[in-house]
C-alpha positions, 0 to 999 in steps of 0.5 A, a space after each residue: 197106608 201101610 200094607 197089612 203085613 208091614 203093620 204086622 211085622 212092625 208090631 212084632 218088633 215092638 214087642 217084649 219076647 222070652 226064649 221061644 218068642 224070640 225064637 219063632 219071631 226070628 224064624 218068621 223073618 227068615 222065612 219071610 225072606 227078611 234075613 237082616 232082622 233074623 240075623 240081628 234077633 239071632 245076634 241079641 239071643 247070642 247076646 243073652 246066651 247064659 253059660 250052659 247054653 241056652 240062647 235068649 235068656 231073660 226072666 222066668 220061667 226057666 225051661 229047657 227046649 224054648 231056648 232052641 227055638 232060635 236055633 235054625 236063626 242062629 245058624 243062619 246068622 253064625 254062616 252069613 257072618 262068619 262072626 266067630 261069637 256067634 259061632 261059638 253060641 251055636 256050638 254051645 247051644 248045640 250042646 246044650 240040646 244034645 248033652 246037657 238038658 235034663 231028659 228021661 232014661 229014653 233021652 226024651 228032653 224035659 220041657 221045664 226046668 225043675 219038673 219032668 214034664 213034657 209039653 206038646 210045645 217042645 215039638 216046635 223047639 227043639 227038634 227043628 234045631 237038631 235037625 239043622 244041626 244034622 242031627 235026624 236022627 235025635 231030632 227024629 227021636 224027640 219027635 216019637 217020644 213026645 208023639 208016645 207019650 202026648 198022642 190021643 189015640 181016640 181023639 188023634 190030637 195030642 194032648 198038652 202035658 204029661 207028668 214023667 214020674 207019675 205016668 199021667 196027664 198033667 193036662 189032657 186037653 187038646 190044647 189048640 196052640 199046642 197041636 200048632 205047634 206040633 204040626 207046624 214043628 214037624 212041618 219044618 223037620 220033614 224039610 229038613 231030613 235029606 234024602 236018604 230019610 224018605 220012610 222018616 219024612 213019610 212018617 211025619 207027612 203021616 202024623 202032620 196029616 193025622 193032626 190037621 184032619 182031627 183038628 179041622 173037623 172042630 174048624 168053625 163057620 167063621 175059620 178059626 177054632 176055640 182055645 180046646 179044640 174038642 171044648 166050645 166053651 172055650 174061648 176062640 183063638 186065632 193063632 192055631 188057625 195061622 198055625 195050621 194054615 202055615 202047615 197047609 200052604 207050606 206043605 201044598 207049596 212043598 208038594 206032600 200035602 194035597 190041595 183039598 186042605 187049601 180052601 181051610 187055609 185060606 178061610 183061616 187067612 181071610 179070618 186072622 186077616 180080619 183079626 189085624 188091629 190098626 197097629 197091626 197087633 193079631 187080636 184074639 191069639 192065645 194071650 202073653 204071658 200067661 196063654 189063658 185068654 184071648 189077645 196078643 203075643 208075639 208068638 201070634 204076630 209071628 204065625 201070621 208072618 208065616 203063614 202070609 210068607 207061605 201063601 204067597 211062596 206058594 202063590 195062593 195070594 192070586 186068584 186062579 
């Protein structure tokens, strides 16, 4: 019989992916260590590049920062290959990223096209990118301006969408993916800042740390959380538990978080574990294509390579 995580990744691979869905599956097997299947999700986003930029494009919605979730990939791909196309793909959607998607007067990137809205997701997708690229210092921007406008002082987790032009909450909830998101796309940004941005890493530690404090306090006696974290009405999820677990393992492995977060993560493990179907599909993730239900997405699939990767980088598969 397959190991888990083998049925896991071929589920995966089977699965239909949009623009951050390709992306996040990508950067799950190149952190996993499986850089074949990375650099060949990289070549089929290139493929689908349209001409302003954007990477993986198939379908609707059209949005703006998803296409750069398969940025640090693209890289990856473009310098083991040498290929010149993809090359040429990563330069455009370099482009894209810093000149050419729609943003506010503060230069703070719009999430969707049409709408000038930020979402919490856009943590994961687009800063990562800018930060590979050797852009900190925008990445570093993004991430403020999202924090300011998205950060709920009294609850210390961030909210899930704010409307631009009205100056208001297009949705308030602290959604649970969309605090994954954002502590697992900070997470790989403050790997990414090189030396000389110490005070910024400290920074991001601090909001990383900020968000997993809040949030594990709605952790549940089975290790995962409801779909609104502050809201048991709410539907439990799976994926903002692998989300916050791969934080955790990736964080103690990396040296700037502290242990006593572990026992959480490896509850979540042992719990998302469980959730793994015999063909390797992690039921009760916030659901494609819609995320208002529980059941399957590759986004999900992808979580629970990362944080499988992490816990045994990190060596909290063996028993002490």
């Amino acid at each position: 019989m397959q190991s888990t995580i083998r049925r896991v990744k071929n589920a995966t691979l089977a699965m239909q992916r949009y623009p951050w869905e390709q992306g996040v599956v990508a950067q799950a097997f190149l952190e996993a260590g499986d850089a074949d299947i990375a650099i060949l999700m990289a070549i089929e986003a290139a493929s689908r590049q349209i001409e302003d930029g954007r990477c993986a494009q198939m379908g609707t919605p059209e949005t703006i920062t998803d296409p750069c979730a398969i940025g640090e990939a693209l890289r990856f791909a473009a310098a083991e290959t040498g290929d010149i196309k993809l090359k040429s793909a990563l330069e455009k959607l370099e482009n894209w990223a810093l000149r050419l998607a729609p943003r506010n007067d503060r230069g703070i990137v719009y999430h969707m096209m049409g709408v000038r809205q930020f979402w919490v997701d856009s943590f994961y997708m687009l800063p990562p990118f800018l930060a590979c690229m050797g852009h900190c210092d925008e990445a570093l921007k993004q991430i403020d301006g999202l924090w300011d406008a998205l950060f709920l002082e009294k609850k210390s987790l961030l909210a899930h969408m704010w409307q631009d032009d009205e100056q208001r909450f297009e949705r308030e909830a602290v959604w649970a993916t969309g605090n994954g998101w954002a502590a697992a796309g900070m997470a790989r940004v403050i790997t990414l800042l090189p030396k000389a941005y110490a005070a910024q890493r400290e920074g991001l530690i601090g909001r990383v740390k900020t968000i997993l404090e809040a949030a594990l306090k709605y952790q549940r006696e089975d290790g995962l959380f409801h779909d609104v974290l502050d809201d048991p009405t709410t539907f439990v999820e799976v994926n903002v538990a692998q989300m916050l677990a791969y934080t955790i393992f990736r964080g103690i492995h990396e040296g700037y978080l502290e242990e006593t977060y572990l026992p959480a993560a490896q509850r979540i493990y042992e719990a998302a574990t469980i959730k793994v179907d015999a063909y390797g599909l992690v039921q009760q993730v916030c659901a494609a294509p819609h995320f208002n239900s529980p059941g399957t997405s590759p986004e999900g699939q992808a979580f629970y390579i990362l944080m499988h990767a992490w816990r045994e980088k990190g060596g909290f598969d063996k028993e002490k």
